[in-house]
N, C-alpha and C positions, 0 to 999 in steps of 0.2 A: 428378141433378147430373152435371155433367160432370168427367171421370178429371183428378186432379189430375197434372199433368206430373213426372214422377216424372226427376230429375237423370240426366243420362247422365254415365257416368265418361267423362273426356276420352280421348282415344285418341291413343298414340301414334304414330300410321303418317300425320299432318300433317292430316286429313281434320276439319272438321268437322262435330262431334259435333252440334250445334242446325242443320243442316241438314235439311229434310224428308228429299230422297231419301238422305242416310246413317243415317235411323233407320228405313229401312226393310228395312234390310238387315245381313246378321252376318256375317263373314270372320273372316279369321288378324287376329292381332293387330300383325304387322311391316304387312298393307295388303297381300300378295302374292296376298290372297284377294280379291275386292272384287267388286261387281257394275256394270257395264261403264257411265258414266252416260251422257246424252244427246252425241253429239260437235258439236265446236266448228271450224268453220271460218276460216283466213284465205284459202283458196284459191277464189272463187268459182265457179269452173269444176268443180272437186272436190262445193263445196255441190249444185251441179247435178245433179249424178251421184245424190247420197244423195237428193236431192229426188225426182229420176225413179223409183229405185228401190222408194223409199217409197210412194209413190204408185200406183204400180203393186202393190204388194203387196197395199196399202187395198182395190183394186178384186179382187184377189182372193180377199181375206178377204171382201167384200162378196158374191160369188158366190157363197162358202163356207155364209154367212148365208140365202142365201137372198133377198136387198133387192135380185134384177135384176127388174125390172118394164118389157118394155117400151124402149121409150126412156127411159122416167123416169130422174131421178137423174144428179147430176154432182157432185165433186170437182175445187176447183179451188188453186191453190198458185202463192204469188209465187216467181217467178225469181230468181235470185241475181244473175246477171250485168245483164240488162237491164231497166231503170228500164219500168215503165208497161205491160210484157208477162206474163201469166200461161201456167202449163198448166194442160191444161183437157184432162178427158178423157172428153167426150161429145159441130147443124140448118145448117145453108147459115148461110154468112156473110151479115152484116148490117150496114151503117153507124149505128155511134153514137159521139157524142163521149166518149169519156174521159179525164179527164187525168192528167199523168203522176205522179200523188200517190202512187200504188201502183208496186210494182215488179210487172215481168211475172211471170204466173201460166200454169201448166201445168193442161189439163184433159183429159176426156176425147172421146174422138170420138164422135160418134151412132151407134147400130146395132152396136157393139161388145160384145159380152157383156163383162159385168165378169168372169167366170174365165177369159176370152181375153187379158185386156189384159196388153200387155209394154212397157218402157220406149220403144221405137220407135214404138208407137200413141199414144204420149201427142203433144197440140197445144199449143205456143206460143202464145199467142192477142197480137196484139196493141193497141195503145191504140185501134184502133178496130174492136176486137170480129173480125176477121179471121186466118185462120191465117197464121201467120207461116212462113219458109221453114226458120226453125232447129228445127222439129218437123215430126212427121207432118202430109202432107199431106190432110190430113181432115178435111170438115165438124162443126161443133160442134152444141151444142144451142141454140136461141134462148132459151127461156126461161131455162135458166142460167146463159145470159151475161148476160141481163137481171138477174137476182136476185146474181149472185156479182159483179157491175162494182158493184151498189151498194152493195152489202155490205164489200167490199175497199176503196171510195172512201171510207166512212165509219168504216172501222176497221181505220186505217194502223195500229195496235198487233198486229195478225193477221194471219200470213201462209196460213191454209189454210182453208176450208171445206166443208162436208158436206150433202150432201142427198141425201134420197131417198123413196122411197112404202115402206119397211118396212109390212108389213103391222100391226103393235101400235102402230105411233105412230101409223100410220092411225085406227085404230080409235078411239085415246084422243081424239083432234085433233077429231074430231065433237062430242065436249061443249065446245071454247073456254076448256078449263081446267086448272090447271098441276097437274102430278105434286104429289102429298104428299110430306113426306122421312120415309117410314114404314119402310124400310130402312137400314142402314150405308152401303151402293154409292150410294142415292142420298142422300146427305148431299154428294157433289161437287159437286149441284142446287143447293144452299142459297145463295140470294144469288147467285144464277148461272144464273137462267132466268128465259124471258119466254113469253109467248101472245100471237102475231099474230091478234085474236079478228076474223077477218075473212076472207073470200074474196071474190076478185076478180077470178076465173077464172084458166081459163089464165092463163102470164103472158106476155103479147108483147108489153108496153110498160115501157118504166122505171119509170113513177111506182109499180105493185106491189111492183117490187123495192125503189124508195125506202121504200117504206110497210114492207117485212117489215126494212129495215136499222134504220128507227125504231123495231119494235119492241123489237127486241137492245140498243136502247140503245148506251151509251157501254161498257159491261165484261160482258153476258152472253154468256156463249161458247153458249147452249142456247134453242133457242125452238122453240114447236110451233107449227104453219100451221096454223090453224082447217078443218078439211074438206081436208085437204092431204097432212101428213107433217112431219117434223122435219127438222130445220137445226142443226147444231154448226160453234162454228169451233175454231182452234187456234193456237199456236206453231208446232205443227209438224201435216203431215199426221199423225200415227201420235195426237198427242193428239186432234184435229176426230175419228179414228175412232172411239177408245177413248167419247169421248163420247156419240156418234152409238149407239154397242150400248148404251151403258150405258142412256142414254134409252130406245130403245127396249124395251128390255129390263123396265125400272122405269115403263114404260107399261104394260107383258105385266102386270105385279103391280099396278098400278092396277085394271086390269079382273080380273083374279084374286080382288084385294081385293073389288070392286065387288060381284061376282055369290055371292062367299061372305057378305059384310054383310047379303044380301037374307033371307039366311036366320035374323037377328037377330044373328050376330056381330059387333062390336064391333072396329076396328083400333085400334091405338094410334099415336100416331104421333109421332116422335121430338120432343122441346122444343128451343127454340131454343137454349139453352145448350150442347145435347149436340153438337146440328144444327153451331153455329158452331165450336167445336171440332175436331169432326173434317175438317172443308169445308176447314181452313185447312192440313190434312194432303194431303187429295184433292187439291183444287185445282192444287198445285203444278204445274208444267208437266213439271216431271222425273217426276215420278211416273203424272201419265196417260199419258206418253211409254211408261213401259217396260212392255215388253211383250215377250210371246216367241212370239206370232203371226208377227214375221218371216221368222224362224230357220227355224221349222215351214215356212212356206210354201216356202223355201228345200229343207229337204228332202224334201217330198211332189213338189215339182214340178220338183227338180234343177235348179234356177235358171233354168224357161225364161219366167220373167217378166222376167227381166233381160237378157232380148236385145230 
């Protein structure tokens, strides 16, 4: 059965109490205590700044992980200021029509280790797939502009995306089939993931990337690329990552599971009732948001991701 929601006493410091990301957390009681939530822009130019930042971090938590492969792998995030442009931070420009449904997105540049990347590497890309001059001057990736244009065209409700060759989503992505929610972490999954059960090679043409945007449907933020790797999007960059490990991560205990069952053990795997309950906690976007991966990155590397 799933935990009956037991009443939160209301709080006096104005906060509400039936809010995901304020039950996840206990402070003073005036609220002088509190834990810092997601921030809220009116200054577009400011949004910019946390975007790049963020972004930059992503890619070096990713180096941290271990998921540089290569060229593989890109991250990409709509722009705040300009309609139809992303960053993008990972092949020679390409002409392709996009329109300007999406706002600009920041990605990364090709041949840049992800534990190198600093706000100033990051690429503007704009509405037709070329680096734009208000970013690094830096070739992108081909295949992830093809994958992330159609992904961001068909899901204006997302501003960031994730991909990569992690070695465990790898692995799982060979059978065409979706994680179990046999853990707590992965109950975020529940109602919230897809399987592109298909390859189609490399990608250098659109219609692939139309075909993996179809998979994700209309609302899953998670989908695994058959013989591929995984793909998370987000709110924000810092949720598409949080996702992106967790995935992988609850692939790593797929295959865990997998190889220990051979030996007649038996998994349990969580009921849908427990499953949807907790999902509606995970899920939130403030809550995959917080993290304190930033902070950390901040201090091991004295902010030189931020130049």
């Amino acid at each position: 059965m799933s935990p009956s929601a037991e009443p939160v006493s209301p709080k006096t410091n104005g906060l509400d109490p039936n809010d995901a990301f304020n039950k996840m957390w206990r402070g003073s009681k005036d609220g002088s205590i509190r834990l810092k939530p997601m921030p809220k822009f009116e200054d577009p130019y400011a949004e910019r700044e946390w975007i790049k930042a963020h972004l930059a971090a992503v890619f070096r938590y990713w180096g941290k992980m271990g998921y540089a492969d290569g060229n593989a792998g890109h991250i990409t995030v709509r722009d705040s200021v300009l309609p139809g442009y992303y960053w993008h931070a990972h092949s020679t420009p390409f002409p392709l029509g996009f329109t300007n449904h999406s706002s600009s997105i920041r990605m990364n540049p090709i041949n840049v280790h992800y534990s190198s990347m600093t706000t100033s590497k990051l690429v503007l890309v704009d509405p037709n797939g070329r680096p734009s001059p208000y970013g690094a001057q830096l070739p992108i990736n081909n295949a992830g502009f093809f994958i992330h244009s159609a992904i961001h065209e068909a899901r204006p409700d997302i501003k960031a995306a994730a991909h990569c060759h992690s070695v465990h989503g790898k692995a799982w992505s060979v059978f065409g089939k979706p994680i179990e929610i046999s853990t707590q972490d992965a109950c975020v999954f529940y109602d919230n993931h897809s399987v592109y059960d298909n390859f189609g090679g490399v990608v250098l043409a659109t219609e692939e990337g139309k075909n993996i945007a179809r998979a994700l449907g209309p609302k899953n933020k998670t989908c695994i690329l058959q013989n591929h790797g995984l793909l998370t999007l987000g709110n924000t960059v810092d949720e598409a990552a949080h996702l992106f490990t967790a995935l992988d991560k609850q692939c790593h205990v797929m295959l865990l599971t997998a190889a220990a069952s051979s030996s007649g053990l038996k998994p349990n795997v969580i009921g849908k009732e427990e499953a949807e309950y907790s999902a509606k906690f995970l899920q939130e976007p403030e809550i995959t948001y917080s993290n304190p991966e930033f902070d950390l990155l901040v201090e091991e590397t004295n902010g030189a991701f931020l130049k």
